[in-house]
N, C-alpha and C positions, 0 to 999 in steps of 0.2 A: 196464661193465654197461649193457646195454641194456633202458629204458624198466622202471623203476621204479615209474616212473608209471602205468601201464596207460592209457597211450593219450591221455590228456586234455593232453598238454605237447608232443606231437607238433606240429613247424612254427612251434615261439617258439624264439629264444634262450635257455639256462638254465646257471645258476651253478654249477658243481660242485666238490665239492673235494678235492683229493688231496695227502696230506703236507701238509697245512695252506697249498699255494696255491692262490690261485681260480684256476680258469682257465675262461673262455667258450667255449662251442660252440654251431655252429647246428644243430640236429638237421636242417632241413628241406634243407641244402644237399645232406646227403649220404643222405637217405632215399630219393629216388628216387620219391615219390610220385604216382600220376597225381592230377587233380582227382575229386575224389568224386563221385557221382552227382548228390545232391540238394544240394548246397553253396549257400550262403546266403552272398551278396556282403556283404550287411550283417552277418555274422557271428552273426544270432541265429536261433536255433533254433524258425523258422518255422512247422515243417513237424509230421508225425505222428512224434515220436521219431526223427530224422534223426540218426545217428552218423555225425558228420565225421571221418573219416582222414586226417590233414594240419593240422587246424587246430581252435585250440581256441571249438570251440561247445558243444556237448552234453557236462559232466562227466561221462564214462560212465569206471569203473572197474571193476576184476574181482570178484569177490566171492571172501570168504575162509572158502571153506567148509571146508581144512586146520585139526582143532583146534590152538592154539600151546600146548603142555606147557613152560610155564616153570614156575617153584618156586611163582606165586603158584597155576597152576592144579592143580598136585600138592597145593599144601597145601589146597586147598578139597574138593579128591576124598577127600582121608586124611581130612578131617574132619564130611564127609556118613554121617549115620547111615541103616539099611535103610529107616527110615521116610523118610525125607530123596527118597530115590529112588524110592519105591515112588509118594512123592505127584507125585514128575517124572514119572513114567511115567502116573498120573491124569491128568492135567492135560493132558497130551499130547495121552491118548484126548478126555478133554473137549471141547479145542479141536478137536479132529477133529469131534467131533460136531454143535459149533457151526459148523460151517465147514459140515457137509451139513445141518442145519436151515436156514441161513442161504440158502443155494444154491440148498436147494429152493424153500424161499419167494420168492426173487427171479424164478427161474423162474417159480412160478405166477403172479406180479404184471407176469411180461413180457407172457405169454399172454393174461391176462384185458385186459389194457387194451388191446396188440393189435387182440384180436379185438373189444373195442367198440369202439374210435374208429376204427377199418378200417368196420366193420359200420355206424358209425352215418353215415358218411361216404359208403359204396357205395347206403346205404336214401337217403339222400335225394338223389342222380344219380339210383337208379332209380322213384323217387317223381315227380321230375321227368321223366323218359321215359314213361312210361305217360300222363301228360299232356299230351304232345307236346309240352314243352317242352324240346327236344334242345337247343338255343344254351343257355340256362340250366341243364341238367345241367353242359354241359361245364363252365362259368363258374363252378358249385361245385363239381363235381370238382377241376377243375385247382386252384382257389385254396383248398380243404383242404388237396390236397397242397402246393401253395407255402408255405402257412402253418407247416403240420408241419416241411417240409423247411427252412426257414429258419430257427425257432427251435432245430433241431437242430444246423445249421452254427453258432447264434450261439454255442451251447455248445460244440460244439468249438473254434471257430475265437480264442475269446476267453478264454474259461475252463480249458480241458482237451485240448493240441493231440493230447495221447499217448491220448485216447478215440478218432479215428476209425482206421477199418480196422478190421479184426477182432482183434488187439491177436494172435494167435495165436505172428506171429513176434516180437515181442517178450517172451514168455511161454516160448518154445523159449529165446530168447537169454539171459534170466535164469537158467532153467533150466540153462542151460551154464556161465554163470558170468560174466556178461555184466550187470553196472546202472546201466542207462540211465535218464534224469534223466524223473522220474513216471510211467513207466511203470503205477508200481502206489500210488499216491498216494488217499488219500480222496477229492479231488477226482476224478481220472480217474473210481473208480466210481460217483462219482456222476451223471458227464455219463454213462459211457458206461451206465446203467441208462437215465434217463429220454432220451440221446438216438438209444438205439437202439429205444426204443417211439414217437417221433417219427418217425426213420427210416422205420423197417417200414410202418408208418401212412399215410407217407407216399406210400406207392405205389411206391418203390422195389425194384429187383429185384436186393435186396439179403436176408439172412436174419440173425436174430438167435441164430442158433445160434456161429457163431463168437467175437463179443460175450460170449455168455455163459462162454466157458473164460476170458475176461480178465477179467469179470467174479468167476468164483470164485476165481482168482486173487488178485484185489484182495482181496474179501473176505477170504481167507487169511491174506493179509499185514498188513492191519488186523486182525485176531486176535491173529496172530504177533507182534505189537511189542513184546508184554512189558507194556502200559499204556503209558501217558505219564505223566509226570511233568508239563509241561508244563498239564494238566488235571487233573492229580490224580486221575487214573482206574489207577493202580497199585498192584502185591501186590507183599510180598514173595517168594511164590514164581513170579510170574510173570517175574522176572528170569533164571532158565534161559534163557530161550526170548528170549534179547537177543544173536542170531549168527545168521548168516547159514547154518551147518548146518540147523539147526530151522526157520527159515524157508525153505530150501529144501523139506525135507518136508511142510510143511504146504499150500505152497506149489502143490506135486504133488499134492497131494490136494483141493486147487481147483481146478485144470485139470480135475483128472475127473471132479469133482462139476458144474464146468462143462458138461461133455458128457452128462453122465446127465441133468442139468434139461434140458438143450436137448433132448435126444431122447428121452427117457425110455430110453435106453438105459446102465446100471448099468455090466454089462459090458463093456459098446463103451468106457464114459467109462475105465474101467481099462486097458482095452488099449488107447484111446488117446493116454492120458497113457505109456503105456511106449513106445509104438511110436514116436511120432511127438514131443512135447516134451519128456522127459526125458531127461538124458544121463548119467544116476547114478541106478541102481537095486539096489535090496535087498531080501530076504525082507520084513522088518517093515515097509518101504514097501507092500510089494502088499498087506499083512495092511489096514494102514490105510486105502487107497484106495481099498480092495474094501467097507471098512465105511461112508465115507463116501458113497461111492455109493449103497450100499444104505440108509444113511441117505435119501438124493435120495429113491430109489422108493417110499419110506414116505412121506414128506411128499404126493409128487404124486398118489399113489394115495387119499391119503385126500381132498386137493384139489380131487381130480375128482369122489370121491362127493358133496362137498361141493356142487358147480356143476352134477351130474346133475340134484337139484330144482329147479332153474331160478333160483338165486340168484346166477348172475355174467351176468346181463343177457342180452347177443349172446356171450358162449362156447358154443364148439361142444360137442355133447354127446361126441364124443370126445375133445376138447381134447391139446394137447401134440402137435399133429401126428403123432397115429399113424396109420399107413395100412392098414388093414385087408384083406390079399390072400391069405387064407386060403383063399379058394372059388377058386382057379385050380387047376388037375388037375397032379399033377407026375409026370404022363408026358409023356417025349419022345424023337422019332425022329429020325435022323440028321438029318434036313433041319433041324429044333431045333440040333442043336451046330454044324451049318456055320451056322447063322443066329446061336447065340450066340457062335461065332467071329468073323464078319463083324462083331458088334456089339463086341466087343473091339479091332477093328483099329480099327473108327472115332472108338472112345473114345479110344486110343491119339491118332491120329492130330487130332482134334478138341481132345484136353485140350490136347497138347503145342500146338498154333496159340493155344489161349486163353492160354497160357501166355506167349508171344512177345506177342502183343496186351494183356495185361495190363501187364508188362513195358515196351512200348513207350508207352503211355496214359500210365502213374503218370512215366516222364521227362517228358514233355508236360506233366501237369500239374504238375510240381515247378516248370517253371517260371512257371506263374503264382501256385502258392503263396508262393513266396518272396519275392514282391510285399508280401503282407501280409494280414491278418487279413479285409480286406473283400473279397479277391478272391478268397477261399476261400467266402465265402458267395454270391457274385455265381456263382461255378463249381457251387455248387449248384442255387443257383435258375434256373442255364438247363436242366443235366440234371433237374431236374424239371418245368420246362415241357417237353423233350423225353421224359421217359418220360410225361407224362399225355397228350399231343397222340397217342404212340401208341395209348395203353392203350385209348383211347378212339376214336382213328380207325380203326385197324385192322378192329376189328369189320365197319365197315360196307362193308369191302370182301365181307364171307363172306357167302353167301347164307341165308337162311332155311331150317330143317330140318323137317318134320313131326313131331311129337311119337308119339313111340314108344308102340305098345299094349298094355294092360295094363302100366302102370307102376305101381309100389305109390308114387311121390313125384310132387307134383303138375307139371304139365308145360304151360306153364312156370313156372320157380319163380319163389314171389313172395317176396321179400325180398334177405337180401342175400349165401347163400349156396346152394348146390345146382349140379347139374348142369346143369340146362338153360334160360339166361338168357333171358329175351322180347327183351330190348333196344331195336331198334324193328319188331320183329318181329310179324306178326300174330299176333291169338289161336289157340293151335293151334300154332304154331309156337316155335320157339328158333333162336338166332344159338349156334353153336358156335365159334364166337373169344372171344363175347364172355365165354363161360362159363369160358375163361381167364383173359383181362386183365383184365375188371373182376369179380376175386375176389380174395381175399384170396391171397397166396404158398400157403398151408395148404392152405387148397380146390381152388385151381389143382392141387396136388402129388394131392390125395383124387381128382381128377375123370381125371387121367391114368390112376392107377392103378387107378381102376373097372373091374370086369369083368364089366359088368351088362348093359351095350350095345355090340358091339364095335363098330359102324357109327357109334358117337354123333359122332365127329369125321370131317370128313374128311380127305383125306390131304394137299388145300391148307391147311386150316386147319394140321396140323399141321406141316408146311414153315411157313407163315408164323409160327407162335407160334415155332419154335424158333429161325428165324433174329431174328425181334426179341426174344427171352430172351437170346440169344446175345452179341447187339452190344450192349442195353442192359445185359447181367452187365456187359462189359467195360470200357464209359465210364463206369459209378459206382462200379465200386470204385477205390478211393485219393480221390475228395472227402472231406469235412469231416465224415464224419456215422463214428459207429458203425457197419460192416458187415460180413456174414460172407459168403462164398463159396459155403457148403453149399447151400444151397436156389438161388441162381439154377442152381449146376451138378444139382441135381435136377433142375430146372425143365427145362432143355435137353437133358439126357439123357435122361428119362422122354419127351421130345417125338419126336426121334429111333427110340428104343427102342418108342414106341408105331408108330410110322410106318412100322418095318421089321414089325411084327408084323400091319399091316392090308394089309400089301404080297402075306406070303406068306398071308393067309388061309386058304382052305379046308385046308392042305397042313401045317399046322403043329395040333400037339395043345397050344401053348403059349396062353392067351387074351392079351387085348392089353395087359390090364393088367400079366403078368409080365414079358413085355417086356418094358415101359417100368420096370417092376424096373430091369430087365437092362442096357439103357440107360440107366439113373443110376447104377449099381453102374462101367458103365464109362467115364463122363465122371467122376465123383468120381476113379476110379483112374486115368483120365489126366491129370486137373492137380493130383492131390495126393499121389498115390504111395504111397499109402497101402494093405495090402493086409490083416491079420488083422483090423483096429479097425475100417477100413471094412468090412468082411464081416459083422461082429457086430451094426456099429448099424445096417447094412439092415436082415438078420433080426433084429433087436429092436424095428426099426421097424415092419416089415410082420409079425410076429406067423407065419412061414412058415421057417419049418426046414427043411419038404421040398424049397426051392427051394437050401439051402447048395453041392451039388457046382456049377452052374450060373452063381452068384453067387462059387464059389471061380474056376470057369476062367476066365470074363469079367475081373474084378478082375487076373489073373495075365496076362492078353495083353496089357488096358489100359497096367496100368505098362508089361510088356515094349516093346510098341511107343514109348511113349511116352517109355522114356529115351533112344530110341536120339537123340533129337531137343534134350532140355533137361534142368532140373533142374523139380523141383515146385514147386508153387506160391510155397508158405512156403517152399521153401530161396531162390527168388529175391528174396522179399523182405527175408527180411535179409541176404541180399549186396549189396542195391539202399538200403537202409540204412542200408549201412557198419557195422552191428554184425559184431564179431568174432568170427567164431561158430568154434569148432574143430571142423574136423569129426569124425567117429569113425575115419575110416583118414586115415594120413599118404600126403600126394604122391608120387608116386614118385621127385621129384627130391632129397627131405630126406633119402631113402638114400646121393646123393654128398656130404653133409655131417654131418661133428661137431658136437656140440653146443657145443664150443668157438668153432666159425667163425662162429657168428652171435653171439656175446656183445662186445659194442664198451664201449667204457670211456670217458673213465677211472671208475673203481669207487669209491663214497663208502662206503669204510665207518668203523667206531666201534673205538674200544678199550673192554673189559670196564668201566674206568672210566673214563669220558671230561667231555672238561672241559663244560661247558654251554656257554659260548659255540662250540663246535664245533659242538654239536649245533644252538644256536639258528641258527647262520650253515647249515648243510646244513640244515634245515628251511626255510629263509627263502627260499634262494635255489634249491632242488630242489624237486619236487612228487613225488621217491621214495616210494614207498608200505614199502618194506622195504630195509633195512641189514643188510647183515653185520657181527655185533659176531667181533671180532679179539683174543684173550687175548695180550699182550707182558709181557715181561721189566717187571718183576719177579712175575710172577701166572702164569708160565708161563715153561718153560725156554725152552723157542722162537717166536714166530709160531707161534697155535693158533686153529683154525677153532672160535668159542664158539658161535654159533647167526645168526639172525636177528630184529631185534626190527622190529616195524612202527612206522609211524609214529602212528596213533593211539593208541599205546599211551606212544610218545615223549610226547606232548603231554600225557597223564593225568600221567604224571611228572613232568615240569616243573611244571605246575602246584603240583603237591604240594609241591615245594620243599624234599626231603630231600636237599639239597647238605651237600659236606664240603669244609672248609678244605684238605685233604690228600686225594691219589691214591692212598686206602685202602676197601678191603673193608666196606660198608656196608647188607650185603644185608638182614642181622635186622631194622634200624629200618624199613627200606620195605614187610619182610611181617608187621611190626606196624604200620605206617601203613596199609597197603591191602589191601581186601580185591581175590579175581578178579573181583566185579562190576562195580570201579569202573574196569576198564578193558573193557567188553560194550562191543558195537556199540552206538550207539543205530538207531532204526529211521526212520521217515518225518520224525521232529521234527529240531530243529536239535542238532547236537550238539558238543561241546568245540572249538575251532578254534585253530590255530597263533595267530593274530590275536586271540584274546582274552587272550595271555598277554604278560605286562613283566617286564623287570628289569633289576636294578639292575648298575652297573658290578662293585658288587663281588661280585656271582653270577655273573654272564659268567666270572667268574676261579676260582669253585671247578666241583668236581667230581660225580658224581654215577656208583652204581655201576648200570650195565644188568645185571650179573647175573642179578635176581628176573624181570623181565622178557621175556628172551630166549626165544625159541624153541629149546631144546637141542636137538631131534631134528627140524630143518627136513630138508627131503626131496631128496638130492643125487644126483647124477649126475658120472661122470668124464667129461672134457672128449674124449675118445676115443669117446663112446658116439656112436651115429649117433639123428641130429636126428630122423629116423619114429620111431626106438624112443623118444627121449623128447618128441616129440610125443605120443603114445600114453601114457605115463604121466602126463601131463599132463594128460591130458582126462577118462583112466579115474580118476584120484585128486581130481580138481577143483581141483585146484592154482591159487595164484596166485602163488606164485614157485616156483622151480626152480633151487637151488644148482647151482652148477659148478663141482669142486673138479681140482685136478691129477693128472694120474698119478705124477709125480715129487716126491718129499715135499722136494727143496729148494729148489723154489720158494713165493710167496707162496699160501698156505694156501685162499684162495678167486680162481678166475679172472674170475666173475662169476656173476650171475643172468638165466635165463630165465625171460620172463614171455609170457601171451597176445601180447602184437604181437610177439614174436622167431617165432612160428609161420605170422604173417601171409605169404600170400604178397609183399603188398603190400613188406615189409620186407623181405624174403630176395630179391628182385628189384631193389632196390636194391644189394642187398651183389653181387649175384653175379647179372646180369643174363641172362649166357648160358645158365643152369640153369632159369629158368622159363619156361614157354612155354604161354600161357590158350589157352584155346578160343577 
């Protein structure tokens, strides 16, 4: 049997035992393994949730979303009355709805603080300009942002490594079946809330909307725990909801509540959570998700009437970054769709480069992360001296603009948002760079998309904002801080997109601000491949329908061009990771193998009743997650495949210490000792460990029966089936083991178990080298 474990024993020597000999193996001699990407010489897990393949840093194990139907969990189901259920199925909805109160409110407290410490931070730069005191602008620009940006590092880098990046691919990988060590911890939401209002704040061209799906996430799963014990914050009917099933769900319904707070987009958050991080979906999921979201849009809907009378300080009166391109015409002529083709190819072609350039940076900087804690803040605080040296020099390459006539907004604006910045500009005039860089990401996004002046930029300004949105997206994401993707690839595509649309001017019926639509619609779809969710939260963004055929064909070239070149954004990061993500189709090489060929041994399994020191000694010296229990003579006429019983369940039993003197039938007394609760998952807290349990010599020597506990209807496969096909049931069922039973009934009754790394290419390239072949 290969990897029991799920992955965390990979590259040590381990004890296994068969017919009651030990015998030692190296796993790592005969694995085949190359070194991981982000691999940590010191062995600790440095980095932003770094899953090492090879070596044990990061305990990441599979999750056991399979219900286990042993007799304790039959007799709990026979004994739930319709109230019993009617109140799990309350409690469900409840949590749901706490999960989208929760999300929204978080939401509107990203926004509001945002938008004042950005605003109060850009008023007093431009308080200082208007003074002529430009060295001392810069000198409080630059050291706000220093400040921000560094108390943000200190939070991830010291407190919560698994808050920065936009937590997205590890929120997919959970979702898969994939958990990695704090991922979704109290701690992580709580850096990454206040350290992606740092971030942003910061001056970073960086966006808080990716943060936010890890964020409802978190909050989900802090829901989800069932209480603690631990604080004494527990029900008894909250104890359902203590498995990793239920926590998936709810789980899923933070992701999209995540996406709804972030863009106010309800629908997009639903279709984004199916399309793109969930790998197991159902009718009664979309029922929930769809309500949870729409829980979002209540909350932010009333939170904005709330900040409309001018009670959240510097919040913008639209808040929540909606962009309003309703007044663009949605006629267009041929010269339109060869234009929004042209703008598909370059998205295509653009996303996939950031995609390689993203990719190439985050190795770069793994190795100075793995240094340590301070050089993850020192890598901050130089990209923030280099994004404020530009935010602020750039400008003064751009010339001074004449303020446009008859303007219904004052020209130039004075404070710290609007379209047309004075900068050091005479009176009468506006700096059109500057009304990019020093604004907020938000306003920056609102000033592209305006279609009020189509002259307002020029066409170097906009060449130069794109190329520095472009190079700066790329060198900040994977630092120390909280950050999402979405908006710098807005930011670059909306720049582009505007630039093709002042190109073709008089000749196009489309204004500029659709464009720059256009061109964010197809930078989003070339480095995240994304194509029904992203379609949704544009037009949910922009409040524009009639632009959807437009926004559909764009999005469909982007990707098309863009695979021909990589994978998306999130698929490369968690392959860069090392998380074991399965994908949803099998390689084409798993077709030349059985599921047989990749299960290696020797096989630890149990007899129906087994002696305790057996089980203590394969416990002690395995880190197997699941056992096949084996029914023999006398309890069975021949060698009979009984089920599988896991390991934490093992450990609940020992404890209890319902041993017999005798190698007899003792199932009654253990399903009047126990109930099915007392062997739930626990959640984020500490839970029952091998290591806290003793005993005595003369317990090592009696017995104990695994009957009650077994898995009777574990999920098998004959050793003949081909490895895609049970690749594929593996992923679609969520599996975390995969019996393997014989085609010949007189041999030994189980051949092994497939688990997550028996699918890895990683593993199947060691076994059989000539069959894989990477990109």
């Amino acid at each position: 049997m290969r990897d029991q474990e799920d992955i965390e024993n990979e590259g040590v020597g381990v004890m296994v035992m068969e017919d009651g000999k030990d015998l030692e193996r190296n796993i790592s001699s005969a694995s085949g393994f190359r070194e991981p990407l982000l691999k940590s010489k010191s062995r600790v897990n440095n980095t932003s949730q770094i899953a090492i393949i090879g070596a044990n840093v990061c305990p990441i194990e599979s999750l056991d979303y399979d219900i286990v139907e042993n007799d304790l969990f039959k007799q709990d189901w026979r004994s739930r009355k319709k109230v019993q259920i009617y109140q799990y199925i309350f409690l469900k909805w409840t949590l749901v709805l706490l999960i989208g109160l929760s999300t929204g409110l978080v939401g509107f407290f990203l926004n509001i603080a945002v938008e004042n410490i950005a605003g109060f931070k850009l008023l007093l730069a431009s308080d200082l300009m208007l003074e002529d005191k430009y060295f001392r602008a810069f000198g409080t620009f630059a050291g706000c942002n220093l400040g921000l940006a560094t108390c943000a590092a200190i939070l991830c880098a010291f407190i919560a490594p698994a808050a920065a990046g936009s937590g997205i691919p590890e929120v997919k990988a959970y979702l898969n079946g994939v958990d990695a060590h704090s991922i979704l911890a109290p701690s992580t939401l709580f850096v990454k809330i206040i350290g992606s209002v740092l971030g942003v704040s910061a001056g970073f061209v960086v966006g808080k909307e990716g943060p936010m799906v890890h964020t409802g996430a978190c909050i989900a799963n802090l829901l989800g725990q069932g209480g603690s014990r631990k604080y004494h914050l527990t029900w008894k009917w909250l104890r359902y909801f203590k498995n990793d099933r239920d926590r998936r769900d709810l789980i899923t319904c933070g992701a999209a509540a995540g996406v709804a707070a972030a863009f106010r987009a309800p629908v997009g958050g639903v279709l984004f959570a199916l399309e793109e991080v969930a790998s197991w979906w159902r009718s009664a999921l979309l029922w929930r998700t769809f309500f949870t979201t729409a829980i979002v849009a209540m909350v932010l809907r009333s939170c904005i009437q709330f900040c409309r009378s001018g009670n959240c300080g510097l919040f913008g009166q639209g808040g929540l970054i909606m962009f309003d391109v309703n007044s663009g015409s949605p006629n267009y002529n041929t010269v339109d769709v060869l234009a929004v083709l042209t703008i598909g190819v370059l998205g295509g072609l653009l996303g996939s480069l950031y995609n390689y350039l993203v990719d190439k940076v985050l190795r770069t900087y793994s190795i100075i992360n793995e240094r340590g804690p301070a050089f993850k803040v020192m890598l901050v605080m130089t990209i923030s001296i280099l994004t404020s040296l530009c935010s602020y020099g750039l400008p003064w390459f751009a010339s001074c603009t004449p303020c446009p006539v008859g303007l219904e907004e004052k020209c130039p604006t004075v404070g710290r948002s609007g379209n047309y910045k004075n900068f050091q500009c005479p009176a009468g005039h506006y700096n059109d760079l500057a009304s990019l860089f020093m604004n907020t990401n938000d306003d920056a996004i609102r000033n592209l998309f305006s279609a009020e002046n189509s002259s307002e930029f020029h066409l170097s300004t906009l060449f130069v904002f794109f190329a520095g949105v472009y190079c700066l997206g790329v060198i900040t994401y994977g630092i120390a801080i909280p950050s999402g993707l979405f908006i710098p690839v807005i930011l670059a595509g909306a720049s582009y997109g505007r630039l093709v649309g002042s190109v073709l001017g008089s000749v196009s019926n489309l204004n500029n601000g659709l464009f720059a639509l256009l061109g964010a619609a197809s930078f989003l779809g070339g480095t995240m491949r994304m194509t029904v969710s992203l379609c949704v939260i544009l037009l949910e963004l922009t409040n524009n329908l009639l632009m959807l055929p437009l926004v559909m064909l764009v999005l469909l070239v982007s990707k098309t061009v863009a695979d021909s070149f990589n994978k998306g954004v999130y698929d490369q990061i968690v392959k860069m990771k090392g998380l074991p993500y399965l994908e949803a189709h099998a390689e084409p090489y798993m077709r030349q193998l059985a599921a047989g060929d990749v299960c290696s041994g020797p096989l630890v399994t149990f007899s129906g009743v087994e002696k305790v020191g057996n089980i203590v000694h394969a416990l002690k010296f395995t880190r197997h997650n699941g056992f096949p229990v084996v029914d023999l003579p006398p309890f069975s006429d021949a060698p009979e495949f009984c089920g599988l019983v896991l390991r934490s369940h093992l450990v609940v039993l020992l404890k209890g210490k319902t041993f017999t003197k005798l190698s007899v039938l003792s199932g009654s007394n253990i399903l009047k000792r126990f109930h099915a609760f007392d062997f739930a998952k626990p959640g984020s807290g500490k839970g029952l460990k091998f290591e806290d349990l003793s005993f005595s010599p003369e317990e090592m020597e009696m017995y104990v029966d695994l009957h009650p506990i077994t898995n009777t209807s574990p999920y098998t496969v004959v050793e003949t089936m081909s490895l895609a096909k049970a690749a594929i049931l593996f992923r679609e069922l969520g599996l975390r083991h995969l019996c393997v039973v014989p085609k010949t009934t007189k041999r030994n009754p189980i051949v092994g178990i497939l688990t997550r790394h028996d699918f890895m290419p990683e593993h199947i390239k060691g076994l059989y080298p000539h069959l894989v072949h990477h990109k």
